[in-house]
RODO-2510 file (C-alpha; in nm, 4 decimals, decimal comma):
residues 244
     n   res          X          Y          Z
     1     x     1,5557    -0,7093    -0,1633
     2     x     1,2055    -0,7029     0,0318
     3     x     1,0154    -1,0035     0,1480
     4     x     0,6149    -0,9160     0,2324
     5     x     0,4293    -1,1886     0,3917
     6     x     0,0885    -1,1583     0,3261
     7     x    -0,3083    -1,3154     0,2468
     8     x    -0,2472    -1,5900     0,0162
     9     x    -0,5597    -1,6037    -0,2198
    10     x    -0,7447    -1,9122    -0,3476
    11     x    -0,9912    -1,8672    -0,6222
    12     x    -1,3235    -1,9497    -0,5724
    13     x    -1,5046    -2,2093    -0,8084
    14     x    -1,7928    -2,0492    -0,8300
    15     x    -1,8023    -1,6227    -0,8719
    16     x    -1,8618    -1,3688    -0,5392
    17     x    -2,0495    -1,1150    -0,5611
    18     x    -1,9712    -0,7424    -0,4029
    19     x    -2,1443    -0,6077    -0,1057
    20     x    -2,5002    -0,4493    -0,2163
    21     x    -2,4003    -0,1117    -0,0360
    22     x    -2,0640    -0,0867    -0,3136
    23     x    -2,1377     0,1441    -0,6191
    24     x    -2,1000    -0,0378    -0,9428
    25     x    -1,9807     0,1567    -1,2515
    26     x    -2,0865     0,0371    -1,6256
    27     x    -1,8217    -0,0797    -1,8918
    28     x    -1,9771     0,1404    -2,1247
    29     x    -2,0491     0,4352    -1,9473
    30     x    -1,9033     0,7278    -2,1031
    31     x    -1,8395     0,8715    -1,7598
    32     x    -1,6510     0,5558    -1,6376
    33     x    -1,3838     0,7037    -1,5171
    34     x    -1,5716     0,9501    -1,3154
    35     x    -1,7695     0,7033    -1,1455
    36     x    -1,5499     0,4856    -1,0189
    37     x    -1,3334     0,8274    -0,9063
    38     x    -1,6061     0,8207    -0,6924
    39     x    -1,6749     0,4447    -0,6229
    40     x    -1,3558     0,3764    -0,5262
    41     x    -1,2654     0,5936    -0,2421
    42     x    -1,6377     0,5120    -0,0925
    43     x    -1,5272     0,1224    -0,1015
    44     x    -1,2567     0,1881     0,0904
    45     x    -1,4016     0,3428     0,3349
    46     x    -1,6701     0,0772     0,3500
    47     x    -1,3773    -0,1590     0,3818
    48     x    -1,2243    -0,0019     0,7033
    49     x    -1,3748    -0,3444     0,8999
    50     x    -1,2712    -0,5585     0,6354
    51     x    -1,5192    -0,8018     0,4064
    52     x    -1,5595    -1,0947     0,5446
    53     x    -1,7278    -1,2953     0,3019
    54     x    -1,4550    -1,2268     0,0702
    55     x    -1,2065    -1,2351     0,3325
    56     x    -1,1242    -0,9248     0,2339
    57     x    -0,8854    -0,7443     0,5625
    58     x    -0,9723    -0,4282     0,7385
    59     x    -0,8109    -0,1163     0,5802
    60     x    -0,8024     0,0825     0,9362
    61     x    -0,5266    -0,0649     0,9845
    62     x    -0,4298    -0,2759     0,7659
    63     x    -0,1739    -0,5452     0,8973
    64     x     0,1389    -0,6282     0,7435
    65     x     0,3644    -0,9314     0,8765
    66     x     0,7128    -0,8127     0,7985
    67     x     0,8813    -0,6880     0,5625
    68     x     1,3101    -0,6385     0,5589
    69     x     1,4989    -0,3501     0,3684
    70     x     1,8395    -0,3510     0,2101
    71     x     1,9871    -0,0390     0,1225
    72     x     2,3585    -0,0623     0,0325
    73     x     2,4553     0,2425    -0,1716
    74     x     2,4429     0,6091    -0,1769
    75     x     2,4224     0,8329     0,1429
    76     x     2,1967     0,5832     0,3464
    77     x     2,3408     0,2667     0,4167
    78     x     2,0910     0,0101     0,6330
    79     x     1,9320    -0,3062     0,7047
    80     x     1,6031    -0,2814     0,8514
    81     x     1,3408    -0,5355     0,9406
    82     x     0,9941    -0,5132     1,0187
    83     x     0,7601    -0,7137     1,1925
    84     x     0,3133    -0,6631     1,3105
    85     x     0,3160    -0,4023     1,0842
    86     x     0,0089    -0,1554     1,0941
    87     x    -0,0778     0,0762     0,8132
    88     x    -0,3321     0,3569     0,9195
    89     x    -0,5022     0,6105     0,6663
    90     x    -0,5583     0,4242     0,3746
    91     x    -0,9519     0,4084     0,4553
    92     x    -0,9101     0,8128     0,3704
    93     x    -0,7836     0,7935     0,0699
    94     x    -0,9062     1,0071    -0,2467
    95     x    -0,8937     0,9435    -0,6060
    96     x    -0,7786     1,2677    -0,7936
    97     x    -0,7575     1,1062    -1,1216
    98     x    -0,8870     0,7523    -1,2837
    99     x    -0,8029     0,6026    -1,5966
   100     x    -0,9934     0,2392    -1,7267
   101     x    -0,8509     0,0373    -1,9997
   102     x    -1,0827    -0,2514    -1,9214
   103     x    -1,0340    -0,4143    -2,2571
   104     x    -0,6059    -0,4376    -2,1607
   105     x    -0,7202    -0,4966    -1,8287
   106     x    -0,5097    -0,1962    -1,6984
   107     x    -0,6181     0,0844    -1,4231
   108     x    -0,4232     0,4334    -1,3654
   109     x    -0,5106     0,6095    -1,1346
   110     x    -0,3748     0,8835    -0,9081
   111     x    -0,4702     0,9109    -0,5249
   112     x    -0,3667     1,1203    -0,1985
   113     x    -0,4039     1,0146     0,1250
   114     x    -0,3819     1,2391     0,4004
   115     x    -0,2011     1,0812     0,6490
   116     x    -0,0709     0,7511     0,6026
   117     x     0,1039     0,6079     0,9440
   118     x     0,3492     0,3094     0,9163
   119     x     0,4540     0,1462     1,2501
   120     x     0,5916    -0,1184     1,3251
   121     x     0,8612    -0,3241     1,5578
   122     x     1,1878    -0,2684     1,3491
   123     x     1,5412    -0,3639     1,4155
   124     x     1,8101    -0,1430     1,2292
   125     x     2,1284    -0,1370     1,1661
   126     x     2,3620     0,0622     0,9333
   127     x     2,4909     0,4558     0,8674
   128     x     2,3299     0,7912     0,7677
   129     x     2,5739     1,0102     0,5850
   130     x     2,8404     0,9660     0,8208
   131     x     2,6383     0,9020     1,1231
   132     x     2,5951     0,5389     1,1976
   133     x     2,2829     0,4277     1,3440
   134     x     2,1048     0,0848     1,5226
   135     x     1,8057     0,0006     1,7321
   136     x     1,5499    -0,2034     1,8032
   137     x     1,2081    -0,0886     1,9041
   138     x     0,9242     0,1123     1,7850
   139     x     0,8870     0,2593     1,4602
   140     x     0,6659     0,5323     1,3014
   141     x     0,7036     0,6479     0,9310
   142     x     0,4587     0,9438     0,8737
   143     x     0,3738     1,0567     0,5220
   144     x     0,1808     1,3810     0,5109
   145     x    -0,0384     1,4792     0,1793
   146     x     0,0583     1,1452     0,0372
   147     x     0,0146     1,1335    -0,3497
   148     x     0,0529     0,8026    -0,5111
   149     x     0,0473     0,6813    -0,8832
   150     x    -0,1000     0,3899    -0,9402
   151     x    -0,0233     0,1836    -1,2176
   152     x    -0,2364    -0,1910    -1,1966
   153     x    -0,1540    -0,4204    -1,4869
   154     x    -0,3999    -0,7185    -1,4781
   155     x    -0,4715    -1,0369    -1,7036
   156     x    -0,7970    -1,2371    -1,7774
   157     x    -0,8249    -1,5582    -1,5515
   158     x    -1,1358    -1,7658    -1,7229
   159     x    -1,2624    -2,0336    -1,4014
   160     x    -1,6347    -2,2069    -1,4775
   161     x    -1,7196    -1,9794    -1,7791
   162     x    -1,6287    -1,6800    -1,5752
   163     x    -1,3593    -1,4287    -1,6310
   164     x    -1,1882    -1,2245    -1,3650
   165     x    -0,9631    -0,9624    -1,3624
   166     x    -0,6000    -1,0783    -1,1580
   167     x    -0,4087    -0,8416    -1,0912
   168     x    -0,0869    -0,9616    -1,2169
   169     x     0,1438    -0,6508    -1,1604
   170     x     0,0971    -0,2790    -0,9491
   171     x     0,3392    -0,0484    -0,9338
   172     x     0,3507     0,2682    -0,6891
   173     x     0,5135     0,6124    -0,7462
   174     x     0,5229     0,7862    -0,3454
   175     x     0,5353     1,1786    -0,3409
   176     x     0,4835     1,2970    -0,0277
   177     x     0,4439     1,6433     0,1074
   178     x     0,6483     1,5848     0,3639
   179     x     0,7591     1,2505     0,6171
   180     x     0,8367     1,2451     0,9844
   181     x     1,0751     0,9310     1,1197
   182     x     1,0983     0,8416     1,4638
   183     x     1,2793     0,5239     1,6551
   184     x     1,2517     0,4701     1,9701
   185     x     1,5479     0,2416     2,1591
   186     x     1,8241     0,3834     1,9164
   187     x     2,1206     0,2659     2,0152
   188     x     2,0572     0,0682     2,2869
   189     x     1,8064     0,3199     2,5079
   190     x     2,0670     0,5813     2,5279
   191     x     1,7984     0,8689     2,5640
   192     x     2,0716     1,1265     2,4192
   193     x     2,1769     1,0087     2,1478
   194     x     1,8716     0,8643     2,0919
   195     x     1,7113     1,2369     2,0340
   196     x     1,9947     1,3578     1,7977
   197     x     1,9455     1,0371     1,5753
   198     x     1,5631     1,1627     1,5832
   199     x     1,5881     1,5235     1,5146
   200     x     1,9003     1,4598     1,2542
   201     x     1,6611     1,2125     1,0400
   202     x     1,3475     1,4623     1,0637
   203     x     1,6078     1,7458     0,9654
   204     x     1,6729     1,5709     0,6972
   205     x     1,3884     1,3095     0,6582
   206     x     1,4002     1,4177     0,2606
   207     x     1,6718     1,3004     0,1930
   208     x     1,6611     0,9727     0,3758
   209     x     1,3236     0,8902     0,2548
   210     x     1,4048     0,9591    -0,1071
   211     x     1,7097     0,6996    -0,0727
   212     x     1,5026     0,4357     0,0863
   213     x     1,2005     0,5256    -0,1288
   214     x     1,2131     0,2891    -0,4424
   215     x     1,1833     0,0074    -0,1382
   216     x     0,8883     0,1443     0,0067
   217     x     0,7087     0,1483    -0,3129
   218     x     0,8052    -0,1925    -0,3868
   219     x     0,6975    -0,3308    -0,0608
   220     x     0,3634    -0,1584    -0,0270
   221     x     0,2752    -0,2218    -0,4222
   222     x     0,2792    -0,6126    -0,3261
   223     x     0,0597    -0,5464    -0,0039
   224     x    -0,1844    -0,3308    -0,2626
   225     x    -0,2025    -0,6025    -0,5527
   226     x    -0,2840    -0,8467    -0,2642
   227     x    -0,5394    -0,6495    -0,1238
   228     x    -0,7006    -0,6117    -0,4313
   229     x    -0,6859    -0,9416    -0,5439
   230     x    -0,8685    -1,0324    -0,2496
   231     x    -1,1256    -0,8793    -0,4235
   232     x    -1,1120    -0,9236    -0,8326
   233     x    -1,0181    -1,3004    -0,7900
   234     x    -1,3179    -1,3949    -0,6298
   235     x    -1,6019    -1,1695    -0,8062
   236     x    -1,5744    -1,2365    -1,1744
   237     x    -1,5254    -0,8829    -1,3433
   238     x    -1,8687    -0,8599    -1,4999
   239     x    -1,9804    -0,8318    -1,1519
   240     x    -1,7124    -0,5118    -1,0554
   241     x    -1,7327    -0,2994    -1,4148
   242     x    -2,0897    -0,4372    -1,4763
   243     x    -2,1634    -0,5033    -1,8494
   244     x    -2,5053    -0,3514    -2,0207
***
């Protein structure tokens, strides 16, 4: 249904290590958790220019080539396609919960972001209840007291007597406090209709982001694991959760 283009990473033969300023947290901490609660959040920020020893992107914003949506059923019926996609607010994210399983390789962890801004170029075409819709121009998809649970399902990758931990599967669960939707050009630069088609979709932005949801989440959990992989396919893990 989606297709995300985005950083293709090649492993390293010989292990990175993470910038001295990032707090490292120790496997066998009994406050692991709590620390990299804390850790986390304060990479990201550090990461708002992007690594680029690791080649790691800038968060603020972070780019996204394109992605397309397909939604065929229910009350939202559209094809959409993005393209220079900019992400803005994930550099303020918080952690309100964090869960290591660093022997299964698995994180869970719980976050909320503020105010995460998608825009993008975007051609649509399709129908909204009974309304239909199309455009091509300028889009902005606002999410407001974003909460997101993270679910990162990795596997050992052993390279020169190292191991690191890849990333091999992240899914996203988006709750939002609320989303605001605009287009600009709907149908065709007619200013008119144009604002109804606006104020209609923030009337009832709900419901259309709850149908188009599930797609979101899958699109942005690929962008994530890639992201992060940046990262834990490069420094060997021993080097991330350090070992006593």
């Amino acid at each position: 249904m989606w297709r995300v283009v985005v950083l293709v990473v090649v492993g390293l033969a010989v292990g990175e290590e993470l910038p001295e300023d990032f707090v490292r947290c120790r496997q066998k901490d009994p406050n692991l958790n709590d620390c990299l609660k804390a850790a986390i959040p304060d990479a990201l920020r550090k990461m708002r220019k992007g690594i680029p020893a690791l080649a790691v992107p800038p968060l603020e914003p972070l780019l996204v080539a394109a992605i397309n949506i397909h939604s065929g059923a229910g009350p939202v019926v559209l094809s959409q396609n993005y393209r220079h996609i900019q992400l803005h607010g994930l550099a303020s994210t918080i952690l309100t919960t964090y869960k290591a399983d660093l022997p299964h390789y698995r994180l869970i962890t719980n976050s909320m972001t503020p105010k995460m801004e998608f825009i993008a170029d975007y051609v649509m075409k399709g129908r909204i209840l009974v309304l239909p819709i199309q455009g091509k121009g300028i889009a902005n998809v606002t999410m407001v007291n974003l909460v997101v649970k993270h679910d990162l399902i990795g596997e050992p990758v052993v390279r020169n007597g190292q191991t690191y931990m890849h990333i091999r599967e992240y899914k996203v669960k988006f709750l939002p406090k609320r989303v605001y939707l605009h287009f600009t050009n709907l149908f065709n630069g007619d200013k008119r209709l144009g604002d109804q088609m606006n104020l209609f979709l923030n009337e009832n932005s709900e419901l259309v982001f709850n149908e188009l949801k599930e797609s979101y989440e899958k699109s942005l959990s690929s962008v994530f694991k890639n992201v992060t992989n940046t990262i834990f396919d490069k420094v060997p893990m021993n080097k991330i959760f350090i070992e006593d």
